[in-house]
LOLOBA-240667 format. One record per residue: y, x, z of N, C-alpha, C in turn; residue in one letter. Coordinates in pm, whole numbers, padded with zeros to 5 digits, always signed. Last residue first. Example, Ala and Ser with C-alpha at 12.3 -4.5 7.8 and 13.67 -1.06 7.14 Angstrom:
2
-00225+01285+00708-00106+01367+00714+00003+01290+00787s/-00569+01319+00780-00450+01230+00780-00330+01320+00780a/
//
This chain:
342
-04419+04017-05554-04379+04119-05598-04399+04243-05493x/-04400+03664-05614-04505+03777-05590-04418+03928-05662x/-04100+03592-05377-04146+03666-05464-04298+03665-05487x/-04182+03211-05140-04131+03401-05174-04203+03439-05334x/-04064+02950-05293-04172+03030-05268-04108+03198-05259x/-03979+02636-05256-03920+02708-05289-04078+02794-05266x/-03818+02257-05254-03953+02321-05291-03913+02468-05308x/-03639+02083-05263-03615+02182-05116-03775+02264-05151x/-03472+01938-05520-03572+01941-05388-03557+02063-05295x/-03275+02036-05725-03218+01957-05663-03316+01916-05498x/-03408+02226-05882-03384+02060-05943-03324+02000-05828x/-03449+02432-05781-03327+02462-05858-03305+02331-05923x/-03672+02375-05563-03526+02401-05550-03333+02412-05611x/-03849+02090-05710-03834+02275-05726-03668+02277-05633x/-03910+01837-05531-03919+01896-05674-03858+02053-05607x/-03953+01715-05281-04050+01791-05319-04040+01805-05450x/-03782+01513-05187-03750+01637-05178-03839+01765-05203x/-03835+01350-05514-03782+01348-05433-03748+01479-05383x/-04048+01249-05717-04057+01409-05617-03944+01390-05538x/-04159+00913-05654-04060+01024-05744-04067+01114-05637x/-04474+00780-05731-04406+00856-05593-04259+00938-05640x/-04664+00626-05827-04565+00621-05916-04451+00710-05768x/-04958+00564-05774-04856+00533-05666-04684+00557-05724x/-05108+00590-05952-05072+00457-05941-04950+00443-05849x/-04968+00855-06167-05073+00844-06069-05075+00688-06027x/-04815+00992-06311-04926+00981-06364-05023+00953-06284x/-04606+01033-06131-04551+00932-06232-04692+00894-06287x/-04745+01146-05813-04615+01118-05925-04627+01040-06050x/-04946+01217-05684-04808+01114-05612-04749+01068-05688x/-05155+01349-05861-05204+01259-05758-05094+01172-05696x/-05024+01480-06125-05121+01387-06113-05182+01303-06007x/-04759+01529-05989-04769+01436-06094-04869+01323-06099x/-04869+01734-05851-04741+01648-05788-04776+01522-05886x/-04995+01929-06010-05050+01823-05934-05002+01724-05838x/-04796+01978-06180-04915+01925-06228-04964+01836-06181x/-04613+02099-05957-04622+02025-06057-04666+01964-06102x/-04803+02337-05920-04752+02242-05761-04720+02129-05947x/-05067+02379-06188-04917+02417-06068-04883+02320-05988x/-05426+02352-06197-05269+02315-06271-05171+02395-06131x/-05661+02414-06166-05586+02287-06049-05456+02224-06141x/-05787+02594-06363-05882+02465-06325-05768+02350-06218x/-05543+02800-06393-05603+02716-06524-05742+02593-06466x/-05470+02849-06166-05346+02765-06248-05400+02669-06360x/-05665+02954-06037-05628+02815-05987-05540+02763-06099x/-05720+03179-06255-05852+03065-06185-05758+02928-06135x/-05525+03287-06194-05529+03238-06326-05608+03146-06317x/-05515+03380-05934-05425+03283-05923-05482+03244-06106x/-05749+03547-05970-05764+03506-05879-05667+03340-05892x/-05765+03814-06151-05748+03661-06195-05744+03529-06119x/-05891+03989-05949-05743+03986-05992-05647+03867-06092x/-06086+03837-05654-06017+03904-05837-05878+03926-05873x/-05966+03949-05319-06029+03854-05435-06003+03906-05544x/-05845+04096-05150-06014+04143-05130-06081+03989-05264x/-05612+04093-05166-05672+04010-05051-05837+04027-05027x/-05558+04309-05324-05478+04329-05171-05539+04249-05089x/-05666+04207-05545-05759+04315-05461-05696+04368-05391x/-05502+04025-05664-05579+03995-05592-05712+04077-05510x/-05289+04288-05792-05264+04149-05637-05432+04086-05541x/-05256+04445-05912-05394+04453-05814-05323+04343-05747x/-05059+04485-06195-05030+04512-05990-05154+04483-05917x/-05104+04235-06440-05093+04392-06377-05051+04385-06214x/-05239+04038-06477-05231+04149-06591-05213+04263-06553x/-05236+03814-06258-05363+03954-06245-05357+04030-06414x/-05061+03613-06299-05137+03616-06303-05274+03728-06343x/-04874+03743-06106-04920+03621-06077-05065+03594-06156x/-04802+03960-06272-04853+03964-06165-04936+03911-06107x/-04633+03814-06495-04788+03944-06531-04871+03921-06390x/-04462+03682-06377-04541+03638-06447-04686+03706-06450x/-04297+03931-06241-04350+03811-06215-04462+03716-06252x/-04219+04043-06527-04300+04090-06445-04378+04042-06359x/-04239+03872-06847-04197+03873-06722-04292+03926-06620x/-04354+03890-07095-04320+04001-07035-04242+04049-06879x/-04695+03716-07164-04547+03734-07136-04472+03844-07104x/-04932+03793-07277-04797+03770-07383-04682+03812-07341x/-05158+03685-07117-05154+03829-07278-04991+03864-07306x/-05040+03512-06949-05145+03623-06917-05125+03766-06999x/-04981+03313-07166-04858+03365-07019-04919+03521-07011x/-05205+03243-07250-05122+03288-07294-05012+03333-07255x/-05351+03102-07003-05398+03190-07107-05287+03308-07158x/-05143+02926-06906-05191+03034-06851-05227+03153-06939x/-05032+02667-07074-05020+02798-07120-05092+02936-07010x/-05190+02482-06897-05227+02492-07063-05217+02626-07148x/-05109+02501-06672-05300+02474-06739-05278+02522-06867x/-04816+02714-06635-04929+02561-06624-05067+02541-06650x/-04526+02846-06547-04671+02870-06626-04768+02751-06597x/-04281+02840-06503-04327+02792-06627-04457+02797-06668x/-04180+02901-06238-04200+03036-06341-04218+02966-06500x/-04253+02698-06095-04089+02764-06120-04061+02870-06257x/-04489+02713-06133-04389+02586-06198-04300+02653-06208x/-04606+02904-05996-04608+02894-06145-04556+02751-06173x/-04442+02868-05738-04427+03014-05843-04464+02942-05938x/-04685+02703-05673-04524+02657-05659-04437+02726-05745x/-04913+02865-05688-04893+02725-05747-04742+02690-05715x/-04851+03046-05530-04884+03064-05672-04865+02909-05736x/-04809+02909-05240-04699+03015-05268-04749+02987-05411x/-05116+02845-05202-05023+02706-05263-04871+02808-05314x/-05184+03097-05169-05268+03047-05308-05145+02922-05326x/-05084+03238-04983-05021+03260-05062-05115+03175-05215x/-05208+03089-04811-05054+03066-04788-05017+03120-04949x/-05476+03129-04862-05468+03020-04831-05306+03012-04856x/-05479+03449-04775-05502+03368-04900-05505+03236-04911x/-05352+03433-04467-05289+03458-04659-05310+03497-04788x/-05589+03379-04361-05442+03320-04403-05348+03320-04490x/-05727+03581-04412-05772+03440-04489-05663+03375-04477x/-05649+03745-04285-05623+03821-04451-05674+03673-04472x/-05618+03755-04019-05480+03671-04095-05505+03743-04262x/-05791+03602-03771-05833+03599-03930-05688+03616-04058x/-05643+03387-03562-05633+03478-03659-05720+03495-03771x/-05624+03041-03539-05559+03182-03553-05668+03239-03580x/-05733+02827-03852-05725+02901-03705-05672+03017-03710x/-05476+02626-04083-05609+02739-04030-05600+02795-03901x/-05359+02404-04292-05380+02443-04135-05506+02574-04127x/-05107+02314-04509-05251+02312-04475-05280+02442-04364x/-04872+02058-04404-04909+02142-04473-05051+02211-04470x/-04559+01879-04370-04718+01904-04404-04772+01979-04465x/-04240+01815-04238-04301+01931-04327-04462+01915-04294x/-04086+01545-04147-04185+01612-04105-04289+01687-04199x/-03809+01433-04018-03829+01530-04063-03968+01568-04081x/-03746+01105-03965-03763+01203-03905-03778+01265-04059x/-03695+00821-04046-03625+00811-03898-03666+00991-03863x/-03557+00711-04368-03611+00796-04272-03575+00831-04123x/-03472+00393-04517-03407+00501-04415-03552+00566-04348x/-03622+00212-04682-03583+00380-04734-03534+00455-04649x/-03937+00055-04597-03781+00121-04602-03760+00224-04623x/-04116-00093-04831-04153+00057-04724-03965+00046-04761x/-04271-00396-04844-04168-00345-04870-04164-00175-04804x/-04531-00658-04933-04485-00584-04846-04355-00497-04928x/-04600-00831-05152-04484-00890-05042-04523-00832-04982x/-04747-00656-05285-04588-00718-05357-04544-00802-05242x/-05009-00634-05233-04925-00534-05224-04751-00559-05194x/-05229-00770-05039-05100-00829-05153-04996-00760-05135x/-05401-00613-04857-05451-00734-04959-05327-00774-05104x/-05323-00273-04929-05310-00421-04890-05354-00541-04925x/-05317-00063-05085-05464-00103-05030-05454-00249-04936x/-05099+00019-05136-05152-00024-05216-05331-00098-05205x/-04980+00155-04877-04915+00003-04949-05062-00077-05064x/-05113+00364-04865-05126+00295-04795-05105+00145-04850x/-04945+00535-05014-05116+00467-05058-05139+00429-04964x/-04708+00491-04921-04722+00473-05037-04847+00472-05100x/-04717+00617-04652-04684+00480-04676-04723+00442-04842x/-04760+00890-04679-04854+00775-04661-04844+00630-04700x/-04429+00891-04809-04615+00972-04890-04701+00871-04844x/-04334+00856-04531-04337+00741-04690-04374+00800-04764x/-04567+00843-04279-04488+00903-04344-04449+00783-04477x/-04589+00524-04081-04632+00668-04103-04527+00737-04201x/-04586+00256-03918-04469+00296-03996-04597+00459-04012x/-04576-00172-03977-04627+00016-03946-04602+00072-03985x/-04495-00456-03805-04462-00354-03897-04590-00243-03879x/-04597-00651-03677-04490-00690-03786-04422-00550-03889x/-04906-00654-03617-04763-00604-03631-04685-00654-03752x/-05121-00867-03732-05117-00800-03576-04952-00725-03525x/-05182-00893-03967-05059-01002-03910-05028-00962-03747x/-05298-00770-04126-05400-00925-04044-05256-00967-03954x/-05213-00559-04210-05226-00630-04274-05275-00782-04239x/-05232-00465-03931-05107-00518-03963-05085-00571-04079x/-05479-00393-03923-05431-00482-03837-05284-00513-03868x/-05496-00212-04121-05558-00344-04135-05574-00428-04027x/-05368+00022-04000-05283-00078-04146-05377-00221-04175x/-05511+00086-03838-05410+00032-03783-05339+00003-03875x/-05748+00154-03930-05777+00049-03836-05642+00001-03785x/-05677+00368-04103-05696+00266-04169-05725+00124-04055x/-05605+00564-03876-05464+00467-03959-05562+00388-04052x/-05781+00482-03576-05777+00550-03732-05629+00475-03758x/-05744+00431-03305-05821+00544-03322-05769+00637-03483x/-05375+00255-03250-05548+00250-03336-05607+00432-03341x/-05133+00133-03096-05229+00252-03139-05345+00140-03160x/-04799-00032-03104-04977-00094-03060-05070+00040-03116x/-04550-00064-02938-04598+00024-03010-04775+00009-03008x/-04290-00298-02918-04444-00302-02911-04517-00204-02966x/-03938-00243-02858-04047-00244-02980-04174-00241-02894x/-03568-00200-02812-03721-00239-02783-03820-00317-02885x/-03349+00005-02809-03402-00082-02895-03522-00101-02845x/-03196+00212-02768-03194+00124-02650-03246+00019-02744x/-03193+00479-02889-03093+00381-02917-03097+00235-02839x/-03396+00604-02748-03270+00658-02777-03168+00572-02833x/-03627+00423-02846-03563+00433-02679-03436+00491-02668x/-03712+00450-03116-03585+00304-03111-03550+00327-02934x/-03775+00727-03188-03614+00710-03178-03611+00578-03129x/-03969+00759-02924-03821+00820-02922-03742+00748-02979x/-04164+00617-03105-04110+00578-02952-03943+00644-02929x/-04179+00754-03314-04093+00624-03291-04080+00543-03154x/-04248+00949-03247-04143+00932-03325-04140+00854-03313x/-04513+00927-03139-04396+00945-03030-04290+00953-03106x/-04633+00831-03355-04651+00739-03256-04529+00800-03146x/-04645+01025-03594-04547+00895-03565-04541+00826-03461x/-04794+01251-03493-04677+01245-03471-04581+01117-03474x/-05091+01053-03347-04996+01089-03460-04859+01147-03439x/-05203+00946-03156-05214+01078-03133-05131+01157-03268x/-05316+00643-03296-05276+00687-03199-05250+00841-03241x/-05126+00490-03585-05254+00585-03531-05207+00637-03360x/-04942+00188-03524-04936+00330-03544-05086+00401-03514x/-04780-00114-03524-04908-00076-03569-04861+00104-03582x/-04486-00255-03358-04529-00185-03463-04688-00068-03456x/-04329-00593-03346-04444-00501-03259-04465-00416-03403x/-03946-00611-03231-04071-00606-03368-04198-00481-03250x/-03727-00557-03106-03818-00691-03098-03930-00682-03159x/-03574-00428-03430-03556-00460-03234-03610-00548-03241x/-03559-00385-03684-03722-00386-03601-03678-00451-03479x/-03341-00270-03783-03368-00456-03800-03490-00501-03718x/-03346-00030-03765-03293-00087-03616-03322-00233-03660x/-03475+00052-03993-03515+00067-03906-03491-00007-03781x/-03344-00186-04230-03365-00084-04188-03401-00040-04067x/-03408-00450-04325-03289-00324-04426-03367-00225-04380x/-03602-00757-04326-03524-00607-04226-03541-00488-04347x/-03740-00938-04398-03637-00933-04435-03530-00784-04340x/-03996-01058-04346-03907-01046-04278-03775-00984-04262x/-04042-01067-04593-04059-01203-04534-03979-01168-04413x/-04176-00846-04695-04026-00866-04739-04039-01023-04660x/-04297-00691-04392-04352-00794-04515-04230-00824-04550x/-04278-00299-04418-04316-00428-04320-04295-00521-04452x/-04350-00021-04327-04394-00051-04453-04345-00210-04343x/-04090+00309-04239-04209+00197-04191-04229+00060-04318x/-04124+00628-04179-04056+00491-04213-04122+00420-04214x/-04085+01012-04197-04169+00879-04145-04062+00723-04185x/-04154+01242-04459-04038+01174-04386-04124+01055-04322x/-04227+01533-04588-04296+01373-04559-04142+01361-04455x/-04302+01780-04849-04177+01753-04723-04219+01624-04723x/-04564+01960-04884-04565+01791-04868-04410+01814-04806x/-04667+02189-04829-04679+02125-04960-04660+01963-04970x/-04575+02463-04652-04559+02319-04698-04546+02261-04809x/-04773+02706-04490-04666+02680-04581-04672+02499-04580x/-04995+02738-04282-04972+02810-04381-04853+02794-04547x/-04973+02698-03934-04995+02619-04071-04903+02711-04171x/-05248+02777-03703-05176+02828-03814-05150+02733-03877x/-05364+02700-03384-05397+02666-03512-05260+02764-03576x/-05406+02665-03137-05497+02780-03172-05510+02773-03298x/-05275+02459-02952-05365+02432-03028-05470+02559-03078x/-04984+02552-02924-05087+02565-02804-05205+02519-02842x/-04811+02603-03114-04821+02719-02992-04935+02694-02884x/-04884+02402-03274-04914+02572-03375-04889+02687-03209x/-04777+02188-03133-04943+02236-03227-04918+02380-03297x/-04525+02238-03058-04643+02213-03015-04787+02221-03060x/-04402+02237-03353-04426+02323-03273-04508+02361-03137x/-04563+02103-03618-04491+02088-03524-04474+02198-03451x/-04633+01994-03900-04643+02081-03890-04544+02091-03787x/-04841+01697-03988-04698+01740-03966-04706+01882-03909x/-05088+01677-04262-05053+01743-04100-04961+01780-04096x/-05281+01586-04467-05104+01537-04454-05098+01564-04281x/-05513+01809-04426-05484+01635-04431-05349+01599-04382x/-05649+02031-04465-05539+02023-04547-05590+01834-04600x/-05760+02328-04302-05775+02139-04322-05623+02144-04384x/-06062+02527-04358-05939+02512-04399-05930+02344-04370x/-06340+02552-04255-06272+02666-04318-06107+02603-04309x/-06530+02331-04032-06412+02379-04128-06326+02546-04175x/-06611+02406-03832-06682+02343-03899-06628+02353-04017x/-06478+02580-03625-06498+02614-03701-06611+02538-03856x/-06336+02406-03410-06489+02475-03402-06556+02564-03531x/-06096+02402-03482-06101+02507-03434-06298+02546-03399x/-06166+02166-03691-06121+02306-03714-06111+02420-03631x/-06255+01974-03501-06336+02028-03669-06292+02170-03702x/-06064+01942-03323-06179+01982-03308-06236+02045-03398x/-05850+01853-03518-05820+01949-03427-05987+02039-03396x/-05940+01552-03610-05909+01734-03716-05914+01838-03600x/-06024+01380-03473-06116+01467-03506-06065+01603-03564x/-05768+01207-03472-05823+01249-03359-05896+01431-03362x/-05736+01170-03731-05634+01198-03640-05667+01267-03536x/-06085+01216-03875-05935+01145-03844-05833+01219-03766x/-06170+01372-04149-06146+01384-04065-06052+01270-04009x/-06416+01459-04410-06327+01360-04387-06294+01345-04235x/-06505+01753-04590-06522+01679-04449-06424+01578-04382x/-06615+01833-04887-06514+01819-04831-06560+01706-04648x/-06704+02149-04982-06783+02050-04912-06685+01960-04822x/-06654+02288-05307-06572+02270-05244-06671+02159-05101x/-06640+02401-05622-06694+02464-05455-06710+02444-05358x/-06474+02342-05808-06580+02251-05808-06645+02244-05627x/-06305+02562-05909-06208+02475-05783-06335+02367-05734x/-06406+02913-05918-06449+02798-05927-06412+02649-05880x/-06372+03155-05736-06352+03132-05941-06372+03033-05973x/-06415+03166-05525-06489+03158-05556-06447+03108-05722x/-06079+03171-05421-06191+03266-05346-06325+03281-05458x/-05937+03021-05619-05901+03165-05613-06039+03246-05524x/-06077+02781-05621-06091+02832-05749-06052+03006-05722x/-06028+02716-05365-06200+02751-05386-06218+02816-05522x/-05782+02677-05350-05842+02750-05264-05932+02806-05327x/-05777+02436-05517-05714+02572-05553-05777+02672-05467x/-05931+02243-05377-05998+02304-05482-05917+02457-05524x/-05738+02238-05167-05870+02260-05162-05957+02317-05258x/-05545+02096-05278-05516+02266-05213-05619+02281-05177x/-05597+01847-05422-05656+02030-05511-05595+02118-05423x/-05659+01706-05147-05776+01796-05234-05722+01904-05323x/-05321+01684-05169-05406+01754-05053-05611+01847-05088x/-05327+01496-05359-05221+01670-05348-05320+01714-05205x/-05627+01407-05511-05531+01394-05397-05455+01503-05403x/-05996+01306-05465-05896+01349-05523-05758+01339-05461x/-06362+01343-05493-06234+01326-05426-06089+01353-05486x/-06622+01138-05586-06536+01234-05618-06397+01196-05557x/-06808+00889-05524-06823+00992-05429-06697+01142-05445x/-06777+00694-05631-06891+00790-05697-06891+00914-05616x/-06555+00552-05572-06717+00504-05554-06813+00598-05596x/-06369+00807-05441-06363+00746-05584-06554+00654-05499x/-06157+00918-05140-06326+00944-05248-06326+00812-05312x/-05858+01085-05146-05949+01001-05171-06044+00983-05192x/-05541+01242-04991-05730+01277-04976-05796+01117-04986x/-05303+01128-05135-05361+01321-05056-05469+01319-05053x/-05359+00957-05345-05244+01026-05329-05228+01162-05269x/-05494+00751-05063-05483+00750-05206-05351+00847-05192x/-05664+00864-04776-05533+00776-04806-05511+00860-04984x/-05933+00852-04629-05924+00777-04731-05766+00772-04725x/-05951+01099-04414-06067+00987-04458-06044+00898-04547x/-05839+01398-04538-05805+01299-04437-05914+01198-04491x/-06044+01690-04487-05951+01617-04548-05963+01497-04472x/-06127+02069-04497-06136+01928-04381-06003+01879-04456x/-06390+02225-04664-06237+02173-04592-06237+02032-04541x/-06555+02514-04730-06515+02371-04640-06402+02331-04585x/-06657+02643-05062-06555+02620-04881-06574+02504-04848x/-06912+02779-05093-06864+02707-05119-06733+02739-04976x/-07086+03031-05036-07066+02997-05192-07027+02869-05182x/-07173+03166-04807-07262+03005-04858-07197+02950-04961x/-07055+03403-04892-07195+03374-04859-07251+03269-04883x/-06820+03314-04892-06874+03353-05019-07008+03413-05016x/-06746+03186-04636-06735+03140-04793-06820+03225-04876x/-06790+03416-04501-06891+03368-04503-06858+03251-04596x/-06562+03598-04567-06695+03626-04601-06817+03498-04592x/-06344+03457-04497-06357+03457-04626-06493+03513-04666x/-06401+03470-04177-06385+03304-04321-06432+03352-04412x/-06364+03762-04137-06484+03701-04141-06539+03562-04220x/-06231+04023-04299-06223+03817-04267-06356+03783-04271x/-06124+04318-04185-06210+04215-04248-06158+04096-04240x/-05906+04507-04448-05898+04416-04301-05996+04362-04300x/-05947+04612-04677-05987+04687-04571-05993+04586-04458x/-05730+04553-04826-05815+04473-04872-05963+04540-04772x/-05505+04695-04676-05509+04524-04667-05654+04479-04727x/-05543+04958-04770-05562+04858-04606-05572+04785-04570x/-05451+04969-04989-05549+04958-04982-05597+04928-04851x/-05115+04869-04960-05256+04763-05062-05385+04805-05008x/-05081+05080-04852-05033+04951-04797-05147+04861-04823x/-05129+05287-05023-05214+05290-04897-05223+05151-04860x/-04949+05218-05231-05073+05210-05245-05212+05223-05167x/-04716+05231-05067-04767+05100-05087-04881+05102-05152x/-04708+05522-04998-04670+05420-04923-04763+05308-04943x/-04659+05575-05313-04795+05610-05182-04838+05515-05088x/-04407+05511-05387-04528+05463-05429-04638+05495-05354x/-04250+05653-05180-04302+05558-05165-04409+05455-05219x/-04314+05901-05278-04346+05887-05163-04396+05713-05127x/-04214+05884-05503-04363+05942-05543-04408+05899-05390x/-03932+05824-05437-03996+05722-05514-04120+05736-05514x/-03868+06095-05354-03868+05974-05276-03937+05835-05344x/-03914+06236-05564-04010+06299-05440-03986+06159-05379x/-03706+06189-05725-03835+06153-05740-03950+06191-05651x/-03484+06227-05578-03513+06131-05572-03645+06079-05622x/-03517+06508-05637-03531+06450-05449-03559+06291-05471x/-03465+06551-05851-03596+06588-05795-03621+06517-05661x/
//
């Protein structure tokens, strides 16, 4: 008896829990669904995270956390008003609120999340920095640079990464800034540096926009660490975690097995609890955030899973041919992981 007085208790507990949460306001999430679209802020052209096609359609691991977004708030991943940002500009865009959400390959530092006024809501990118230079010059690896002038965005995390590391090893280098990274890969495509270095994600649609792809080279030694991911202002924290926990579902439904194709049928069928959850058969998940309860079925069945879209914009089904590397699942050997939905 006692123990069912304790269990009756705590089921309470968490049914208050839930109903409080969908009680918090958000102001974001309301006025999304007032002007019936989101806005996100994406990077200005790198193939792979954030592209526009001649017809104006965007695409990228970075767009569908955009569209996923827009499929869980607004049932719909189409929703979407995307705002091309540089280096410079994201910061502004977002805390003025022009932007709902930015999700442009943003190292996720500690300086920016303590004094900026920003949130970053998980990582959908592990990025490493390295540098793209012409097989003509024949350098292995990072320290082959000593002497070498190297092309960087200004205000980038790469630009003081690589100041640091070649000064820490007493290596001297020409660090030349540009406003944009496309103004500073097409100066080093013009012969201005002998190198440039950003993440090797970037590097990799980057490469391909060269006049002559095949005599450039991207080294394999990584000189840093740098987790990307998608950004929101403080607070507001019930829009935060719908945003954290929408890429969390997409990572879950790989691990879990669920995809575009089988959602449907995951939904009716399966018996994994997990599963049910995820996708709104049972537990009210998405009326803890104040969204449907099909909320994650919406993204799995219009974006696909982390997977899917690993594939379709970096990976094997894409031009950039990107292997997942440290971005496959945890239990393959990557560093990809997600709390419970439970």
């Amino acid at each position: 008896m006692k123990l069912q007085l304790l269990l009756g208790s705590a089921a309470l507990m968490l049914a208050s829990a839930a109903s409080a949460q969908t009680l918090v306001p958000s102001p974001t999430l309301d006025a999304i669904k007032a002007r019936g679209h989101l806005e996100c802020g994406v990077h200005l052209g790198l193939p792979g995270f954030s592209f526009a096609n001649d017809k104006g359609e965007w695409t990228g691991l970075d767009v569908d956390l955009c569209k996923a977004v827009a499929a869980a708030v607004l049932g719909d991943a189409n929703k979407v008003k995307y705002t091309p940002t540089s280096v410079q500009q994201r910061w502004p865009i977002l805390q003025s609120g022009q932007v709902d959400l930015l999700s442009r390959n943003t190292t996720i530092t500690f300086s920016r999340n303590a004094s900026l006024g920003v949130d970053f809501q998980g990582i959908n990118f592990f990025e490493g920095q390295t540098f793209v230079v012409r097989k003509s010059v024949n350098a292995k690896a990072p320290k082959d640079l000593d002497g070498a002038s190297i092309c960087v965005a200004a205000g980038s995390t790469e630009e003081k990464t690589a100041a640091d590391w070649f000064r820490e090893r007493n290596l001297k280098v020409t660090i030349t800034t540009f406003q944009k990274n496309d103004d500073a890969i097409t100066a080093y495509d013009s012969g201005r540096c002998d190198a440039y270095t950003a993440g090797f994600g970037a590097l990799a649609g980057q490469r391909i926009k060269l006049k002559n792809p095949d005599d450039h080279v991207i080294l394999n030694e990584l000189i840093s660490n740098d987790p990307q991911g998608p950004v929101t202002r403080y607070g507001d924290e019930r829009w935060q975690a719908v945003v954290r926990w929408t890429l969390n579902g997409m990572i879950a439904a790989e691990a879990l097995g669920v995809t575009s194709k089988n959602a449907d049928d995951m939904k009716a069928n399966s018996k994994n609890a997990e599963i049910r959850r995820l996708l709104g058969a049972e537990g009210g998940f998405g009326a803890m955030l104040g969204l449907s309860n099909d909320w994650m079925l919406n993204v799995i069945k219009q974006v696909g899973n982390y997977g899917e879209s690993y594939e379709r914009t970096l990976g094997m089904g894409s031009p950039l041919k990107l292997p997942r590397g440290p971005n496959q699942l945890w239990t393959k050997g990557g560093l990809l992981f997600t709390p419970p939905f439970q």
